[in-house]
N, C-alpha and C positions, 0 to 999 in steps of 0.2 A: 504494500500500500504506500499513498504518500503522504508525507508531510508539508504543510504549508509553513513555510520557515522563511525570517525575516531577519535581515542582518540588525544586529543591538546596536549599533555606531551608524549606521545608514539606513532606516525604517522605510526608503524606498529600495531599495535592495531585496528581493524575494530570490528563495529557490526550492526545487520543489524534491523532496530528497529520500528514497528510497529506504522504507523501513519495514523489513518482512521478520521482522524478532514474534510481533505479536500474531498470530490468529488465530479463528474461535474454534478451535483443538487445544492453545497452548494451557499447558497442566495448570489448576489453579489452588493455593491454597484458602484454609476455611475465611469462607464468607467474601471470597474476591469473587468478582463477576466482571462476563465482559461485554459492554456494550457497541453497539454497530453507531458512530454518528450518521445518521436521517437526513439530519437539515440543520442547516444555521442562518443570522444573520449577521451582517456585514454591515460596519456604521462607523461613524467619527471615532464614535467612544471606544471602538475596537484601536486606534490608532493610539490614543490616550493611555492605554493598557502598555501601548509599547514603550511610548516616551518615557513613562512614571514606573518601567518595566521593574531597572533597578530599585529604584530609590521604594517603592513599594508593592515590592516580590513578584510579582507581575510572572516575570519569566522563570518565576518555581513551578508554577501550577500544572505545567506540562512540560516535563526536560526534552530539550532536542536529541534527536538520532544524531549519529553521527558528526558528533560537533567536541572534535578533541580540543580544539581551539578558544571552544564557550566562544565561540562570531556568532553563532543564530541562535536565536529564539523562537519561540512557539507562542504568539499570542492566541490568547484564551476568548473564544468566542461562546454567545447563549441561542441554543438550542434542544434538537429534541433527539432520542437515542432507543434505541431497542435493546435489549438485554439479549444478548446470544449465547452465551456458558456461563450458568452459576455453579457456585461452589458455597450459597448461603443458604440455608433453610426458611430464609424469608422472602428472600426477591426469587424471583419464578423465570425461568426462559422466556420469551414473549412481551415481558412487564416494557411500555412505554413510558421514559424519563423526560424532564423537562429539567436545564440547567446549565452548567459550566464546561464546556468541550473544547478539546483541539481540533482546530481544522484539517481533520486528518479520518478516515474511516472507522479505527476500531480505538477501545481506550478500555485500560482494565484499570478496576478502583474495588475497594475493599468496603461494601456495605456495614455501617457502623451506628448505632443508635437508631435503629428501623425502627419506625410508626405505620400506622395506616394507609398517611402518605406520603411518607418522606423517607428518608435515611441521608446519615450524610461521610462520606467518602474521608475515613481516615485511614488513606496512606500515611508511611512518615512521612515525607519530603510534605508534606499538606499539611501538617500536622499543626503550625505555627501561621498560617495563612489565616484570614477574617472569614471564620465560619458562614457568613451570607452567601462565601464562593465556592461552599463546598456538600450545601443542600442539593439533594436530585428529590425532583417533583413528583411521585410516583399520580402521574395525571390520570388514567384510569379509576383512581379510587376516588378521585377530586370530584365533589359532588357538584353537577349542573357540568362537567367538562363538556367542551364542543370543541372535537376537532378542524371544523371550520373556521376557527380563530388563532390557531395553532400560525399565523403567519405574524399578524398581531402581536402575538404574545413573544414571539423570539427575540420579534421587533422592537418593540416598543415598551416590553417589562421592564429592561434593565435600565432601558432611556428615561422611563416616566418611573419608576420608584425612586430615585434620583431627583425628579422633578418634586415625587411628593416630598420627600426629605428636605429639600431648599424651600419648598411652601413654609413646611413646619414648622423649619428654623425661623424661618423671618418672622412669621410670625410672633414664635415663641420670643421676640427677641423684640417686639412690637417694632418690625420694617426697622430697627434702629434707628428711628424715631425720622425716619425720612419722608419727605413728602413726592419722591418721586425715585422708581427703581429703574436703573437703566441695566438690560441686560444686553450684554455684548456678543454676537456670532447667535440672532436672534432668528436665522432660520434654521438651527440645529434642533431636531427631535428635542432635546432634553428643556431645551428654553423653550419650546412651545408648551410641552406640559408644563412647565412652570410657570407660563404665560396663561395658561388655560385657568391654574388654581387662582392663579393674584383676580382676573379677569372675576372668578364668582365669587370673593371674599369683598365683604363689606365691613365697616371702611377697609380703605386700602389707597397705599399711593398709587399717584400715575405711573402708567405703565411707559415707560419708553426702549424702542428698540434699536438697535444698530447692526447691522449686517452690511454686505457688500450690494454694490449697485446692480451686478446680477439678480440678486438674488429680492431685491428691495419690493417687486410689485407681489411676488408671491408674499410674503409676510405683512405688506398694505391690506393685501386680498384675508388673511386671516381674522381681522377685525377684533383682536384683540389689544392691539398698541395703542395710545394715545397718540405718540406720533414715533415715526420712521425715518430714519436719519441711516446715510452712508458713512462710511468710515472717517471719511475727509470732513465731514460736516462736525466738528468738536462744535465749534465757534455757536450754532443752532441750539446747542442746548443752554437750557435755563439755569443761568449761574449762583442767582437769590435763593434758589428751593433746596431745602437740603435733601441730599443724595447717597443712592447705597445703588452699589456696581455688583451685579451676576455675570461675571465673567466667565463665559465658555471660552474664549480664544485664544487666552494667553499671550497677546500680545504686549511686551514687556513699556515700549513705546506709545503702543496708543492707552495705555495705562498714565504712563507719564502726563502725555499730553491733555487727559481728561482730568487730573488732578489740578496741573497746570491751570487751566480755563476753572473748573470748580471753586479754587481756592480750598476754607476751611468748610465749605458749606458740602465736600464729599466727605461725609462720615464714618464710611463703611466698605471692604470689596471683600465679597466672597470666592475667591478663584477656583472653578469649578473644572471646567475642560480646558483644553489644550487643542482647536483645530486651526489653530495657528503656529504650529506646535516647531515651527523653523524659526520661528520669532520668540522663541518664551523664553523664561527664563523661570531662574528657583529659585531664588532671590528675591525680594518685595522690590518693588519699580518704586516705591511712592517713599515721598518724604516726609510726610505727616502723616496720610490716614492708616487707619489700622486695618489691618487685613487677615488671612487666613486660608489654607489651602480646604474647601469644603470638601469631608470624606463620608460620604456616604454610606460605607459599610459599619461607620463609628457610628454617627447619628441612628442607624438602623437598633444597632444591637444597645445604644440609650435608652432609649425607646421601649424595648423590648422590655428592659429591666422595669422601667420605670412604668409600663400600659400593661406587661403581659403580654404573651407572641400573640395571642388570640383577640386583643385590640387593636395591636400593631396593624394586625394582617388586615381585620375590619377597614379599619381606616385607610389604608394605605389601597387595597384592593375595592373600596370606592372612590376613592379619587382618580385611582385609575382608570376605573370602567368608563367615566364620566371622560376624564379624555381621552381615549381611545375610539369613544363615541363621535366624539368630537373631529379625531384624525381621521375618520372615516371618509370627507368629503374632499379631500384634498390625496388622499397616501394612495400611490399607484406601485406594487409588487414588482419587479423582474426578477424571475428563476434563472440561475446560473448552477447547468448542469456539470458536474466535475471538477476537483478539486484543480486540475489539469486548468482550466477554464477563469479562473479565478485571476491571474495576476493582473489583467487588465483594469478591470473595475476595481480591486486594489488599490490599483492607481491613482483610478480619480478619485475615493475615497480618502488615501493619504496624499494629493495635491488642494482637497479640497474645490474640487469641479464635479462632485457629482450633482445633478438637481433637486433641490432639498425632500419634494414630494417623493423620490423614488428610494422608493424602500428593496434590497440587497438580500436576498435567499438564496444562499447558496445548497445544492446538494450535493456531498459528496461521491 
């Protein structure tokens, strides 16, 4: 089989690398299983995995083949998986997964704390990784599942749980008392769900968004921004109102220069993605305001502690639905048959030219 493998120093660099160690014969011991990857999808946030690979284990979760050198990586995509040899008394031949895969056909993992519907994958090398990325979905048992949405969901879970987690925060955090959120790289998946929650929260500041001039009439078209601004356009925003920045893009510069123009009236920036991610830096760009890299998998498992997984999951899994609902009018699918098949769109995903509407299904 192949693996989809990505140089650590050059995240445009792909190669696709021959790995026949695994298949569903190889011996397993108690309680590993091996599943077949189905289907993934493909998105900004997959590139972001690669960037922050290091700095937050990123490139543990699935070690490369053939890589005495430690050059390539395996970024970790979300999708759906068949279970093809068990060796557990709990998960079953046949059982359909929903979760954390390599873009690659097969993957053995060790069933660990099995539920109803879940179990969650303690290899060692996993063993120290943020539990959110090491849950498998046992979706068959999930009551109301519809596998018709099974594209959605690959898509758009890991985008929009994210989204609710930055609703939360700000909230919880009362918008840090701003009267207007600008979130930056505003036609990414993950800012529209975040776009979606601020949009039905009452009160709530203005919404403002910034994207590229491509990209500008589709996010006009969403009706959720107050107003819409290009990258170049600092100067257009309102510099009297105080302000807190949702930052997808990581641009180290155009941070600067919105601080710049702001003054002390930017109070706040959450730095969430990276699809600017030639331009970023790890570093704070700013020289006053306070800032912070937003992590998701931490606010998740806060949460947890603090609601219970079974409030979490409520919450979290209607805000979802609601936009999902939402993406429905705009999100157009392309299947991308073969792992073989893949480097191209790749491409425009880590150049940042793909069109925001089209959502990335790859089958291997």
């Amino acid at each position: 089989m192949h693996e989809f493998q990505v140089n650590k120093h050059d995240f445009t660099k792909t190669r696709l690398a021959e790995n026949n160690d695994l298949t569903t014969e190889t011996a397993l011991s108690d309680n590993e299983v091996i599943v077949r990857v189905d289907s993934f999808a493909l998105t900004a946030n997959n590139i972001t995995y690669a960037v922050l690979g290091e700095k937050l284990g990123y490139w543990q979760f699935f070690p490369a083949s053939d890589n005495a050198d430690n050059t390539w990586g395996i970024i970790p995509v979300w999708g759906f998986a068949t279970v093809m040899s068990s060796h557990s008394n709990d998960i079953a031949v046949g059982e359909k997964l929903f979760g954390y895969f390599p873009p690659t056909s097969l993957v053995k993992m060790t069933a660990t704390q099995v539920s109803s519907q879940r179990f969650f994958d303690g290899s060692a090398h996993r063993a120290a990784l943020p539990p959110g990325y090491n849950v498998y979905r046992r979706v068959l048992a999930e009551p109301g599942y519809n596998e018709n949405y099974d594209k959605q969901r690959m898509l758009l879970f890991p985008l929009y749980i994210t989204s609710f987690c930055l609703w939360d925060y700000l909230q919880s955090q009362h918008w840090f008392d701003a009267e207007q959120v600008i979130i930056i790289s505003a036609s990414s998946k993950t800012s529209i769900g975040l776009a979606y929650g601020i949009d039905d929260s009452e009160p709530a500041p203005n919404l403002i968004g910034m994207t590229s001039a491509r990209n500008s009439e589709f996010v006009k078209e969403l009706g959720v921004y107050k107003q819409v601004l290009n990258y170049g356009d600092i100067s257009e925003l309102n510099p009297t109102l105080k302000t807190v920045i949702v930052d997808m893009a990581g641009n180290a510069e155009q941070l600067k220069a919105i601080e710049q123009h702001m003054g002390k009236n930017l109070t706040y920036c959450l730095q969430v993605g990276l699809t600017h991610w030639d331009a970023a830096s790890f570093t704070s760009p700013f020289t006053h305001t306070d800032s912070e890299m937003f992590f998701a998998p931490g606010h998740i498992q806060k949460r947890i502690t603090q609601w219970g997984a079974k409030e979490f999951e409520r919450q979290s899994m209607s805000f979802m639905a609601k936009s999902m609902q939402r993406s429905a009018s705009w999100l157009a699918f392309t299947t991308i048959d073969g792992i073989e098949q893949m480097t191209g769109v790749y491409a425009d995903v880590c150049n940042g030219v793909l069109a925001p509407e089209k959502g990335i299904i790859v089958k291997p």
